[in-house]
C-alpha positions in Angstrom: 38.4 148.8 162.7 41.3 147.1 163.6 44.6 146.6 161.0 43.3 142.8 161.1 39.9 143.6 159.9 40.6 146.3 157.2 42.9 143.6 155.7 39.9 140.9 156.0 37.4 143.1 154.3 39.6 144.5 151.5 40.7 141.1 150.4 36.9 140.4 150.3 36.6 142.9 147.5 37.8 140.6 145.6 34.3 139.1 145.0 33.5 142.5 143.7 36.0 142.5 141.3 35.0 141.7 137.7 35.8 138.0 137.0 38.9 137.5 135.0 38.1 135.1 131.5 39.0 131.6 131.9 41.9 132.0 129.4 44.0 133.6 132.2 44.4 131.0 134.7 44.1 128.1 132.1 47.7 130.2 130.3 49.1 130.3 134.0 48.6 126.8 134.5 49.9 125.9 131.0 53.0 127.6 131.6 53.3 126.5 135.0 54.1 123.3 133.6 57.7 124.8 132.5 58.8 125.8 128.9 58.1 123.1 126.7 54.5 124.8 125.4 53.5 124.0 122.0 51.9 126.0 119.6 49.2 123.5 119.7 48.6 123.4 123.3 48.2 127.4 123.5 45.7 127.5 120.1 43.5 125.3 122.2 43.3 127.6 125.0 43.0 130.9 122.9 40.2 129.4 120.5 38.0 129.5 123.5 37.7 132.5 123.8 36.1 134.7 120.5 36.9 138.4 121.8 41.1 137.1 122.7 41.3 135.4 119.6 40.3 138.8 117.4 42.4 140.8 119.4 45.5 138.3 118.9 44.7 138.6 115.5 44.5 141.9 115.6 48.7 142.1 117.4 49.7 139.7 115.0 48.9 141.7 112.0 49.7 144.5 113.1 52.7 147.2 111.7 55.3 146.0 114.7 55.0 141.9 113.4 53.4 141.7 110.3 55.9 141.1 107.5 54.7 138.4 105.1 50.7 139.5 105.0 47.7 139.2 107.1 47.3 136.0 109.1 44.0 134.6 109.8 43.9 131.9 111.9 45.5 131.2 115.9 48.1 129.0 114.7 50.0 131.0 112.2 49.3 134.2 114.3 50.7 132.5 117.6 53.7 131.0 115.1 54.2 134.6 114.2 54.5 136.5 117.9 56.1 133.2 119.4 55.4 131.3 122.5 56.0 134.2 125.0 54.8 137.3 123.4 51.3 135.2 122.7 51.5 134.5 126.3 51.9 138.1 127.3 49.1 138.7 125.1 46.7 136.5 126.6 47.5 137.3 130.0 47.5 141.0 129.2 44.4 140.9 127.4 42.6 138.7 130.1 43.6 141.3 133.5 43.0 144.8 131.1 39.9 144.8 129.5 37.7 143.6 132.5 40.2 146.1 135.0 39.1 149.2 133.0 35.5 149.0 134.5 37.0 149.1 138.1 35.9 152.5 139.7 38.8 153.6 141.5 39.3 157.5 143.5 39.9 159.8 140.7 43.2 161.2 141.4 44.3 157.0 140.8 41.8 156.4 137.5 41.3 153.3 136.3 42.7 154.0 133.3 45.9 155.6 134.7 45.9 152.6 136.8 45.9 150.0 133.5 48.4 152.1 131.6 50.9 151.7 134.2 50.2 148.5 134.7 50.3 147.6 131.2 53.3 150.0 130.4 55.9 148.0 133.5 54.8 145.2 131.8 55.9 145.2 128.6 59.1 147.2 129.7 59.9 144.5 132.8 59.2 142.0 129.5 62.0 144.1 127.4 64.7 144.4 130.1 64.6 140.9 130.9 65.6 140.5 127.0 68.5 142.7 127.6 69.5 142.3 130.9 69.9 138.7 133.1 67.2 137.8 135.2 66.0 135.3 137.9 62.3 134.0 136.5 62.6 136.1 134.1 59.3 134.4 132.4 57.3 135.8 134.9 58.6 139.7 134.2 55.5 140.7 132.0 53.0 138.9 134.7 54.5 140.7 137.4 54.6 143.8 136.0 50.8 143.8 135.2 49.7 142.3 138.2 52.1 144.2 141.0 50.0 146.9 141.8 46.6 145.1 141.7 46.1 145.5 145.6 45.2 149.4 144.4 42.0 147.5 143.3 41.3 145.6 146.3 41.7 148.5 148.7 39.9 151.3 146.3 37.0 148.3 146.3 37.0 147.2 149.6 38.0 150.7 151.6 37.0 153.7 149.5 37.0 156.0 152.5 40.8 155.0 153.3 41.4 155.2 149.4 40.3 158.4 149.3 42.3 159.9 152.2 45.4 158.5 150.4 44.6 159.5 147.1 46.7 162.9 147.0 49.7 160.7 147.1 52.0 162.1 144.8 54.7 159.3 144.6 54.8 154.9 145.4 56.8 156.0 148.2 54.4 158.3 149.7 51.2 156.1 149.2 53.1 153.1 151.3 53.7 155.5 154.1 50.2 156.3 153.9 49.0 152.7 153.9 51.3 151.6 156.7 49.5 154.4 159.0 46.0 154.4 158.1 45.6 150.6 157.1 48.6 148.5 158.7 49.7 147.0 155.4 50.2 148.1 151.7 49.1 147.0 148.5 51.4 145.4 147.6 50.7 143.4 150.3 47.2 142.7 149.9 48.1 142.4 146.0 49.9 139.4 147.2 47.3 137.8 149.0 45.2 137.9 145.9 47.8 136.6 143.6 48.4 133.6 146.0 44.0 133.0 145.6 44.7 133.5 141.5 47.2 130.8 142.0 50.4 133.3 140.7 53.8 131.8 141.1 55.4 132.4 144.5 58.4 134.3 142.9 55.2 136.9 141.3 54.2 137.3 144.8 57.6 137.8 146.3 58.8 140.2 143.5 55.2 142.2 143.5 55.8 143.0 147.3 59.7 144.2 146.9 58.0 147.0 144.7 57.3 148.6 148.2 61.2 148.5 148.8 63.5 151.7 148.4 66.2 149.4 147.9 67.9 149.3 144.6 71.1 146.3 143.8 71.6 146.0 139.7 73.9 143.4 140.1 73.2 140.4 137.9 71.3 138.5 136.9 68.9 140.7 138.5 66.2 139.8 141.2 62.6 139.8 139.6 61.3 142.4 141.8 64.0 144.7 141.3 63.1 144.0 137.4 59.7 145.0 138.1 60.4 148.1 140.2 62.5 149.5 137.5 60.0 149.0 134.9 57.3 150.6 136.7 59.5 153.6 137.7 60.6 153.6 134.0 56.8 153.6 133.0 56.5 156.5 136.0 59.3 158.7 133.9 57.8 157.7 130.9 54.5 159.6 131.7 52.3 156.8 132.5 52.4 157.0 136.1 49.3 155.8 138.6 49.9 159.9 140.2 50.0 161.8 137.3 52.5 163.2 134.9 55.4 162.3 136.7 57.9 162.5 133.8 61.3 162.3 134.3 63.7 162.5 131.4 66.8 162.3 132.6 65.8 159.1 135.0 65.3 156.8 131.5 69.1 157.0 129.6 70.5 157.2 133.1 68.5 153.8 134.7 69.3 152.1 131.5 73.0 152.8 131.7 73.2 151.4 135.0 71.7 148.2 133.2 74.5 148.4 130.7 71.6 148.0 128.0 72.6 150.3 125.0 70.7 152.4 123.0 68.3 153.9 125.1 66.5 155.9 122.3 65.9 152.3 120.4 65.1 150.3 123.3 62.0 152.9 124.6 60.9 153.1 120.6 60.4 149.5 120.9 58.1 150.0 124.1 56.2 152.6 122.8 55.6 150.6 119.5 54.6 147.4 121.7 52.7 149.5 124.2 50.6 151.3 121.6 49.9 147.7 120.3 48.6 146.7 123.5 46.6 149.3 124.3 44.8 149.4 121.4 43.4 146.3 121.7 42.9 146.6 125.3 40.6 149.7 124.5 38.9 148.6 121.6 35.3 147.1 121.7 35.9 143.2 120.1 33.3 143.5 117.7 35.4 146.1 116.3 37.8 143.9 115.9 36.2 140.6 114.6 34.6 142.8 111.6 
């Protein structure tokens, strides 16, 4: 089958996918609109939704925001998190749960594969805070979504997947890709997001994952954002290849960034990445009780 074809019959995997709630690309295009969201504008898109709105709850009231009591309602729980950090919710929520049913070659596992994506998420999110960025907004969307070609390829050509699934590194898997398929996936990821309707700059800054290339100078580039958060989350332990922890790679990457306090700033990810995937993993009746 030629490179052309392969590509053609991957991307068609995407019908095979499981179809993303309606709260994802209704937040994209309320946020596409530019900055000036209102609280009531986002409560109307997360009230449609039963299972987001429990696990919104559910973040808002729990140890890492809840200061004043228990919040019950969307409005004060989305007043609570703030404008971005509901967003990342949604859109977090929205991609995860249905993700984790993807069957994938088990040396990738799904849920190593939503772990890492949900983990350079939240930490893309973080050093954008500390660190200036180009479309920074987008950090947490690109994190999550940058590797989702892994899906369309493990889908659509599970006897290529599973030749390349001893890869022990990113860098390894692309090298694989370019010879047995033509492209990568973060290429084919990028064809998807473009039919989702991402952002150009998510697409762009999804495919520069592949590169080797690394520039901190600022404000930084969102893919080179993105890379670093996933390599962080690789170091961290939650890599898509195993335990590829790497202890000395976190103080040392986030002293390059000039961001101080390394020890604080990965308690704060593991406190908001515990939050996440909690919800992401619990059933929503478990949640709505």
């Amino acid at each position: 089958m030629s490179d052309l074809n392969l590509r053609e019959t991957a991307l068609r995997a995407a019908d095979r996918l499981p179809v993303l709630p309606a709260v994802f690309q209704q937040t994209l295009a309320l946020f596409a609109k530019g900055d000036d969201v209102s609280v009531a504008e986002l409560a109307g898109v997360v009230e449609q939704d039963v299972a987001i709105v429990g696990h919104l709850l559910s973040i808002a009231n729990s140890a890492l925001y809840s200061r004043s009591g228990s919040v019950c309602s969307v409005r004060p729980a989305i007043a609570r998190l703030g404008i971005q950090k509901t967003r990342n919710a949604l859109l977090g929520l929205s991609v995860s749960r249905p993700f984790g049913t993807v069957r994938l070659p088990k040396s990738w596992s799904s849920a190593r594969f939503n772990s890492h994506s949900l983990a350079a998420a939240i930490l893309g999110d973080l050093l954008v805070q500390k660190v200036p960025a180009q479309n920074a907004e987008w950090a947490f969307l690109t994190g999550l979504l940058h590797d989702i070609g892994l899906l369309l390829i493990g889908t659509g050509l599970p006897e290529q997947a599973l030749a390349m699934s001893e890869a022990e590194s990113d860098e390894q898997l692309v090298e694989w890709e370019r010879e047995l398929l033509g492209f990568t996936h973060y290429e084919i990821g990028a064809d998807l997001l473009a039919l989702w309707n991402c952002p150009p700059v998510v697409r762009e800054a999804s495919v520069f994952c592949e590169s080797n290339a690394f520039d901190y100078a600022q404000p930084l580039e969102l893919g080179m954002v993105v890379k670093t958060a996933s390599l962080l989350a690789d170091a961290n332990g939650l890599s898509m290849f195993g335990d590829n922890r790497d202890p000395a790679f976190v103080p040392e990457t986030l002293d390059a960034l000039r961001i101080q306090k390394a020890a604080t700033f990965m308690e704060h990810f593991q406190m908001e990445y515990r939050g996440f995937q909690s919800q992401v993993t619990q059933r929503p009746s478990a949640i709505l009780q």
